[in-house]
C-alpha positions in Angstrom: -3.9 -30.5 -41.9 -1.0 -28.4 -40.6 -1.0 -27.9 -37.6 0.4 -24.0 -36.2 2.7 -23.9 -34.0 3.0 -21.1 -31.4 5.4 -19.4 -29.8 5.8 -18.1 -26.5 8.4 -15.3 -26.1 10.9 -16.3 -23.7 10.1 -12.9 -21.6 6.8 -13.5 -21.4 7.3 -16.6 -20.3 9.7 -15.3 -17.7 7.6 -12.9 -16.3 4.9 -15.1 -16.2 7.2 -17.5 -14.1 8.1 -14.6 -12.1 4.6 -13.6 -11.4 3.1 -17.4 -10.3 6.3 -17.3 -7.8 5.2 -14.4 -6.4 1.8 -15.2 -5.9 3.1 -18.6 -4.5 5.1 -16.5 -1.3 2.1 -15.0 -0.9 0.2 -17.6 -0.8 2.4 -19.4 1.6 3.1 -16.6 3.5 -0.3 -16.5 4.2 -0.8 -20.0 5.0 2.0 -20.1 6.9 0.9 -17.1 9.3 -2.9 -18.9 9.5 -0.6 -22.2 11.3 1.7 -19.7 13.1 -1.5 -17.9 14.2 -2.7 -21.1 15.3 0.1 -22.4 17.4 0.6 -19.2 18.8 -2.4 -19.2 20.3 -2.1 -22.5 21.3 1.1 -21.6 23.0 -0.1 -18.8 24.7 -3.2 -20.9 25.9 -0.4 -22.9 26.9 1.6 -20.3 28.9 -1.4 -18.7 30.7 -2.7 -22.3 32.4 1.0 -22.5 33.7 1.2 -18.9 34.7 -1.8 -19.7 36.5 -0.8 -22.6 38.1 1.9 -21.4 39.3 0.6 -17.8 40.3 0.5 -19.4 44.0 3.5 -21.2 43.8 7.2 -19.3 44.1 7.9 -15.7 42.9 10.7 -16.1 41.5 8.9 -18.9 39.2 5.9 -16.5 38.8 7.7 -13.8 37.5 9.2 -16.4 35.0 6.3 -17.5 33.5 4.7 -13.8 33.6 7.8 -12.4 31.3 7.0 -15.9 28.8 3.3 -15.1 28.9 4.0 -11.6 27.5 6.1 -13.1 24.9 3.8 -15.4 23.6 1.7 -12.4 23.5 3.5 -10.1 21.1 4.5 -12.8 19.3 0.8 -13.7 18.4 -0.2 -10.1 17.7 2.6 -9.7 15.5 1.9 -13.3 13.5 -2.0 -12.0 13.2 -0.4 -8.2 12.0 1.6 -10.2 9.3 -1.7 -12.6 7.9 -3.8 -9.6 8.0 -1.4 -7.5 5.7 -0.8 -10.7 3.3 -4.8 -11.0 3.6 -5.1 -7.0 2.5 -2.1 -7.5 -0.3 -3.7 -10.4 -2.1 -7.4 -9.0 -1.9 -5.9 -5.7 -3.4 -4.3 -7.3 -6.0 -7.2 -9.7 -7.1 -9.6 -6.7 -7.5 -7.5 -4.7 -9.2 -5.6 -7.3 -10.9 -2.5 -6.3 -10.8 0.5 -8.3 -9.6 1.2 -9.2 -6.1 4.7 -7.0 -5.8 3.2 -4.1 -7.4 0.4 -4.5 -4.9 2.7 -4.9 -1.8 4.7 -1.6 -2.9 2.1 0.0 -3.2 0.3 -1.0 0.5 3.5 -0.8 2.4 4.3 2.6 0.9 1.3 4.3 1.1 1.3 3.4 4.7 5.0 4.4 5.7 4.0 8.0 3.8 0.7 8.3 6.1 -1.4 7.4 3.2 -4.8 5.2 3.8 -4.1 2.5 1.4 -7.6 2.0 -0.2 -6.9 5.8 -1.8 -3.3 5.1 -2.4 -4.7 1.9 -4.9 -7.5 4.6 -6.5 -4.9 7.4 -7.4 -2.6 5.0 -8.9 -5.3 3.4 -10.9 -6.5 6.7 -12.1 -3.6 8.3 -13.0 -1.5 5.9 -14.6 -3.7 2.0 -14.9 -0.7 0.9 -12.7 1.5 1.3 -15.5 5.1 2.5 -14.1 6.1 3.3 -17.5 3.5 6.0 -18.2 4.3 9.4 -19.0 1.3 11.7 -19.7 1.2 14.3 -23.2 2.8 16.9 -20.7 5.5 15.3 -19.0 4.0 13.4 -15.9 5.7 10.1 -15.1 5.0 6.8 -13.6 2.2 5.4 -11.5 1.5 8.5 -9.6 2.1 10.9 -12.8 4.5 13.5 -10.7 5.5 16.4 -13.1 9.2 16.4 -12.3 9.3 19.8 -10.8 7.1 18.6 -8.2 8.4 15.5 -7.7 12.0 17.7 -7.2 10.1 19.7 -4.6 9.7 16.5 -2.1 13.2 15.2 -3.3 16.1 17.8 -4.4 18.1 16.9 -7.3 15.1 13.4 -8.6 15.8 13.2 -12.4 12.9 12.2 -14.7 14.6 8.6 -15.0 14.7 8.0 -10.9 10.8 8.7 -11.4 10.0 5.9 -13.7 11.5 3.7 -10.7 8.0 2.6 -9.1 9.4 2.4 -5.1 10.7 6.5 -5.8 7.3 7.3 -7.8 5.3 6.2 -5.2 7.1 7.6 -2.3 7.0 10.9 -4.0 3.4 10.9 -5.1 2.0 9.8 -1.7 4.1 11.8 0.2 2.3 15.4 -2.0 -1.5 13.8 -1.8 -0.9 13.4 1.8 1.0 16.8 2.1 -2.2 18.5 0.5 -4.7 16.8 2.5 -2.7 18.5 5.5 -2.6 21.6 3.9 -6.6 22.1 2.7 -7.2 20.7 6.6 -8.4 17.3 5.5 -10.6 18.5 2.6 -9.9 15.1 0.3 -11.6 16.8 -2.8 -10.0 19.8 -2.6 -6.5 17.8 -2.4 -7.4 15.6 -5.0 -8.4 18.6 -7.3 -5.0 20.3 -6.4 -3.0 17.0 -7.2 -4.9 16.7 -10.2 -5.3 20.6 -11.8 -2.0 22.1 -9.8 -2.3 24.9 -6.8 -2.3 27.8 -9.2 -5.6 26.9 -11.6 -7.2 25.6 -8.3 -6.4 28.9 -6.9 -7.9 31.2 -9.5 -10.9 29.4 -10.2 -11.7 29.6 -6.4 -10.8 32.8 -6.2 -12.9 34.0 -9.4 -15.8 32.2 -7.2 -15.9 29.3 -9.4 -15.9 25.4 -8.5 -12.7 24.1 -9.7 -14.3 20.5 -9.8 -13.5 18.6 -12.9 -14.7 15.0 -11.8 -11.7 14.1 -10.9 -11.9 13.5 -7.2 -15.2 11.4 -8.2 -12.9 9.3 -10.5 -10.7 8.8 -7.4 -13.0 9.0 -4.6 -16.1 8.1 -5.6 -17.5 6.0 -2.9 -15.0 6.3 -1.0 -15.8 6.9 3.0 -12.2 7.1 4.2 -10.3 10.2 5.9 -7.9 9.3 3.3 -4.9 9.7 5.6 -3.8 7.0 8.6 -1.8 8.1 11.7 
């Protein structure tokens, strides 16, 4: 019997490459912060027996050992801040699975933009299925679906191709959910509904004394317990 023979595309097998290295730093980066972790707070277990020794002993000395002490200690809160974002990266990844880059710009962005990260991965999900090529039957683009006129709103002069570039996307995108949170004083639905319908139908239906609900901050936020925003 013949036996069939199948092929691989060479960029598939290139981006699956790509995508086992990047689970690989990681991975590493997260076992390397558990040892660094580890030895940190064996150094500064280290440091504070000699401070303490030496607490009677000469100032000069004292002092010394005082300024190391405080070292080790921001070094050791800034080795457990670095495992405990690897630790938040790869856990969002896995449960929406969805690669680990796309996961960390995703986390690192929504935080620089004031955005609580568990929301950030929902509206991304929602709008787009974390597809940064997506463009919607009336013009929305990328993971955050921003209309361009929008988007040109947080960013003078963004062209519909910088939008399909995922680090400018989601910038923009967080950057209006948070805005609107701000501006409806912290009502999530309402912001979500806004994000989702635009200002002006949200507007009118509230104004005609209707609900402007559509489900969509359920899709979003359904279950979630969050603020939405981080300071």
């Amino acid at each position: 019997m013949r036996r069939e023979t199948r092929y691989v595309h060479r960029g598939d097998l290139e981006r699956r490459q790509a995508k086992v290295r990047r689970w690989r730093v990681l991975l590493t980066s997260g076992a390397v912060g558990a040892i660094v972790l580890l030895l940190g707070a064996q150094i500064f277990q280290e440091r504070a027996a000699t401070a303490s020794t030496f607490s009677f002993g000469l100032p000069g000395e004292s002092r010394r050992l005082r300024e190391e002490l405080d070292a080790a200690r921001g070094e050791l809160q800034l080795a457990q801040a670095q495992l405990d974002r690897a630790n938040q990266i790869l856990a969002y990844s896995s449960r929406y699975r969805i690669s680990a880059d796309i996961a960390t710009s995703i986390y690192d962005i929504a935080l620089a933009e004031g955005l609580e990260p568990d929301l950030a991965f929902r509206l991304v999900r929602v709008e787009s299925q974390f597809n940064e090529k997506a463009t919607s039957p009336v013009g929305a683009i990328g993971l955050t679906q921003l209309m361009p006129a929008t988007a040109g709103f947080f960013q003078k002069g963004v062209t519909k191709t910088q939008l399909y570039d995922r680090e400018t996307n989601l910038r923009i995108g967080f950057r209006y959910l948070r805005t609107l949170i701000n501006e409806n004083d912290g009502n999530l639905k309402l912001a979500l509904l806004v994000y989702n319908r635009g200002p002006a139908a949200v507007k009118r239906a509230r104004a005609a004394g209707l609900d402007p609900a559509n489900g969509y901050d359920r899709m979003v936020a359904g279950g979630y317990r969050g603020s939405g925003v981080v300071d």
